[in-house]
C-alpha positions as CSV (number, residue, x, y, z in Angstrom):
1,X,5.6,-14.2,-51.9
2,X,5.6,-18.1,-51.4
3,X,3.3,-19.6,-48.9
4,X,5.9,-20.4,-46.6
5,X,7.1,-16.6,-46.5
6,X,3.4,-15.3,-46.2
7,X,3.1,-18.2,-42.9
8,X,6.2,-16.7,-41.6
9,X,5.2,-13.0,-41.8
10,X,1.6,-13.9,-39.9
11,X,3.4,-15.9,-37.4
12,X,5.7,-12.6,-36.8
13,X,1.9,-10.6,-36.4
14,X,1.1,-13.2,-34.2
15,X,3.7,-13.3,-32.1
16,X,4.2,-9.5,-31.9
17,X,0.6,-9.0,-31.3
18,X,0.8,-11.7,-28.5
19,X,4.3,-10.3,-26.4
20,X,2.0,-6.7,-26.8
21,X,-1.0,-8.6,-24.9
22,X,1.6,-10.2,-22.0
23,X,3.0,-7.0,-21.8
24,X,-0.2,-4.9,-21.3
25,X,-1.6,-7.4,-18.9
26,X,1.7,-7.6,-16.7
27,X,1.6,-3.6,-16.8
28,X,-2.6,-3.3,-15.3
29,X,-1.2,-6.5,-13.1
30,X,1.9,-4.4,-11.4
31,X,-0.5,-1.0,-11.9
32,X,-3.3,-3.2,-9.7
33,X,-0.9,-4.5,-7.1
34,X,0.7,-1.2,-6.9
35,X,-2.6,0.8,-6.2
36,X,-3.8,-2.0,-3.4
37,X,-0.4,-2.0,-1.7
38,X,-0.1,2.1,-1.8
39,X,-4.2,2.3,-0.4
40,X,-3.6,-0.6,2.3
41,X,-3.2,1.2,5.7
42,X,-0.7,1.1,8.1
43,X,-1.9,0.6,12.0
44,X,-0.5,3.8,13.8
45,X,-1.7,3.4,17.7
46,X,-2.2,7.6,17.6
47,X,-5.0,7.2,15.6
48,X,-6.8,4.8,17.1
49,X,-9.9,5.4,18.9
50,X,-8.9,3.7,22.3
51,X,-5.5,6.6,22.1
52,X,-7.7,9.7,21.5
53,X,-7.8,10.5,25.2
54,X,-4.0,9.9,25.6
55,X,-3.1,11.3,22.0
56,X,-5.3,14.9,22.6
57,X,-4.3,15.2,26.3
58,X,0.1,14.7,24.9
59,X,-0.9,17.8,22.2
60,X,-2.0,19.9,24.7
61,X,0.7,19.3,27.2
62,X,3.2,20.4,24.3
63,X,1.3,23.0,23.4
64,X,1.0,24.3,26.8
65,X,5.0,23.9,27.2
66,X,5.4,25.8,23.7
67,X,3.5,28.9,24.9
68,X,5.4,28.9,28.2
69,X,8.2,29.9,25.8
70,X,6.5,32.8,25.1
71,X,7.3,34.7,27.9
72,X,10.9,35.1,28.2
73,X,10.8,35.1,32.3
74,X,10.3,31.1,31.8
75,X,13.5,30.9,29.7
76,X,17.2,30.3,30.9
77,X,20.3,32.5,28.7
78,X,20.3,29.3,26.2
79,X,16.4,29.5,25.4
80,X,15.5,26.6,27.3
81,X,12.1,26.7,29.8
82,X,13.9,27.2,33.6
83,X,14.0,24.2,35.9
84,X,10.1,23.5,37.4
85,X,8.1,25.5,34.6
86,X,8.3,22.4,32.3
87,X,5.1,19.9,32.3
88,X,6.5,16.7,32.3
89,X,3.5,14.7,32.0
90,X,1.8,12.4,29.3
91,X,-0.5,9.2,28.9
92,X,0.7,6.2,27.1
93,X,-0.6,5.6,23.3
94,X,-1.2,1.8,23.8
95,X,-0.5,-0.7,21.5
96,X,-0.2,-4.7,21.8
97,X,2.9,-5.8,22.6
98,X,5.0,-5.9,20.1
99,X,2.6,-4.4,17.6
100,X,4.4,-3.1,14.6
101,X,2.2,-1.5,11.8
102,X,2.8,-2.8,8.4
103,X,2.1,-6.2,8.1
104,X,-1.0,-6.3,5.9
105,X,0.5,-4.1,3.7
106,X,2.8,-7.2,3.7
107,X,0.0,-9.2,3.0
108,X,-0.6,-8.8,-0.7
109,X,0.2,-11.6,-2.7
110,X,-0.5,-12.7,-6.4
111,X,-1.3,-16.1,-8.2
112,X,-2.3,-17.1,-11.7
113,X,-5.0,-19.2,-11.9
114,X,-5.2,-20.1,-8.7
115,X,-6.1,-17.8,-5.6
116,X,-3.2,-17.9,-3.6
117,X,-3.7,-19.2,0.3
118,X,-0.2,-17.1,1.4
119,X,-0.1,-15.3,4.6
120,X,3.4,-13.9,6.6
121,X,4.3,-11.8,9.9
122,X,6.4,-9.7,7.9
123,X,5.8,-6.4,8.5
124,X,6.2,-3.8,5.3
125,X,5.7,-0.1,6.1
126,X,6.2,0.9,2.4
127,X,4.7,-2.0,0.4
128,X,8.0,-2.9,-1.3
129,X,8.1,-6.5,0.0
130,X,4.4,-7.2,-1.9
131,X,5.3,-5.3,-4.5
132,X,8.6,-7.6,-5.0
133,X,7.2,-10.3,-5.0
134,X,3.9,-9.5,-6.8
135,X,6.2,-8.4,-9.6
136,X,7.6,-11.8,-10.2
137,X,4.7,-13.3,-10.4
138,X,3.2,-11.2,-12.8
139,X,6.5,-11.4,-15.0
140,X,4.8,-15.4,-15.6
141,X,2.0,-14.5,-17.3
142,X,1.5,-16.1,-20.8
143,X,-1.6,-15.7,-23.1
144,X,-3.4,-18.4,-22.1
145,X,-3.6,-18.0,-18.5
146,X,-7.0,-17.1,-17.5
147,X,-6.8,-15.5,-14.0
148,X,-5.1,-13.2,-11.8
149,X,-5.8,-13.4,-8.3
150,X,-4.9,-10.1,-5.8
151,X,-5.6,-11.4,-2.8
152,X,-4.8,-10.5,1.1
153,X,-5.6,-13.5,3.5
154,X,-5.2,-11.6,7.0
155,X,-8.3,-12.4,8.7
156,X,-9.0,-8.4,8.9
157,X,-8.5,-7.8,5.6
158,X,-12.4,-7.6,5.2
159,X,-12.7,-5.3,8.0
160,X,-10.0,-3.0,6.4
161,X,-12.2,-3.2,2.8
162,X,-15.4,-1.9,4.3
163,X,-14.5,0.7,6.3
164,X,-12.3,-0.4,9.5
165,X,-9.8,1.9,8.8
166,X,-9.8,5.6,8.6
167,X,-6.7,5.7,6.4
168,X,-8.9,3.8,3.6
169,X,-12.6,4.2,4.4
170,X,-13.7,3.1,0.9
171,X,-11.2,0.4,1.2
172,X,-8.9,-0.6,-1.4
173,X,-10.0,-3.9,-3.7
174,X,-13.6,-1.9,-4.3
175,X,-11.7,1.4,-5.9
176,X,-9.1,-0.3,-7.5
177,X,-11.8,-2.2,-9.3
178,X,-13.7,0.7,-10.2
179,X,-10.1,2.6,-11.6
180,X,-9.5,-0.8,-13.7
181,X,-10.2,0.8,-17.2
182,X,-7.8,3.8,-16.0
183,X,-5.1,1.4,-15.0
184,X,-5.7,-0.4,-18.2
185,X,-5.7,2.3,-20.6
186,X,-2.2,3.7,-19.1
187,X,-0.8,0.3,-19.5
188,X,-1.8,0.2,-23.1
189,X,-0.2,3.7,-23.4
190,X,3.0,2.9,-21.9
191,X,3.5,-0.7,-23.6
192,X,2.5,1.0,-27.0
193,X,5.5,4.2,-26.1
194,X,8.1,1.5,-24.9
């Protein structure tokens, strides 16, 4: 084998070993993002505290209208509860005005090496806007980069990590740190079975 061969056979290690090491990090990068997007909670006025009243007192109107169907005497020929039986009563869930929940589930954004300084009023239910763009992103990465930054930049987002939220009362950056090794060994598996 001539020298020049043997160079070109440990640049093809090198190289191969190298697109394996972008992939495995863009994998734990999109496995990260994926697992702080999916944790982030999404404001729902019927859990909140200030509701309970108004939420608890709606249940039991329902429930009180449900068992009047019970007695058959309360029902017209098409199964319906007869004119003046019904409770029509309720309390409003409050909310802002406005208020749509979702947005710091919107608020997920991802930089390399440099902690991104993003914020938006989109509003993202599901997580697939951060997820979008988080993905391109992480499609960037080269060997040689030497940080990824998850960060959320809504002024509550420290509230939500330590235990604002009943949807994610161990927040969502502390777990996902302590499930990196998880989230990197399944990358490793999936980049190594294509």
């Amino acid at each position: 084998m001539s020298n020049q061969a043997f160079l070109q056979s440990i640049q093809l290690i090198v190289d191969s070993t190298k697109a394996d090491l972008e992939s495995v990090v863009r994998m734990t990068g999109i496995k990260i993002l994926a697992q702080l997007v999916m944790m982030s909670p999404v404001g729902n006025p019927d859990v909140w505290e200030v509701n309970q009243t108004a939420v608890s007192y709606n249940e039991e109107v329902t429930n009180h209208n449900n068992a009047l169907r019970n007695d058959e005497a309360n029902l017209t020929k098409t199964g319906r509860l007869r004119k003046g039986v019904k409770v029509h009563d309720s309390m409003d869930v409050k909310a802002p005005p406005g208020y749509t929940g979702g947005r710091f589930k919107a608020n997920w954004f991802v930089g390399m090496d440099s902690q991104p300084v993003d914020a938006t009023d989109d509003v993202d239910r599901t997580g697939n806007i951060s997820m979008r763009r988080g993905r391109v992103i992480l499609e960037t990465f080269k060997v040689g980069m030497t940080s990824i930054y998850f960060t959320n930049n809504l002024p509550y987002a420290y509230s939500l990590e330590f235990g604002h939220s009943k949807q994610a009362p161990g927040g969502m950056v502390r777990i996902t740190a302590q499930d990196f090794q998880k989230l990197f060994s399944e990358a490793v598996k999936e980049v190594r079975n294509g």
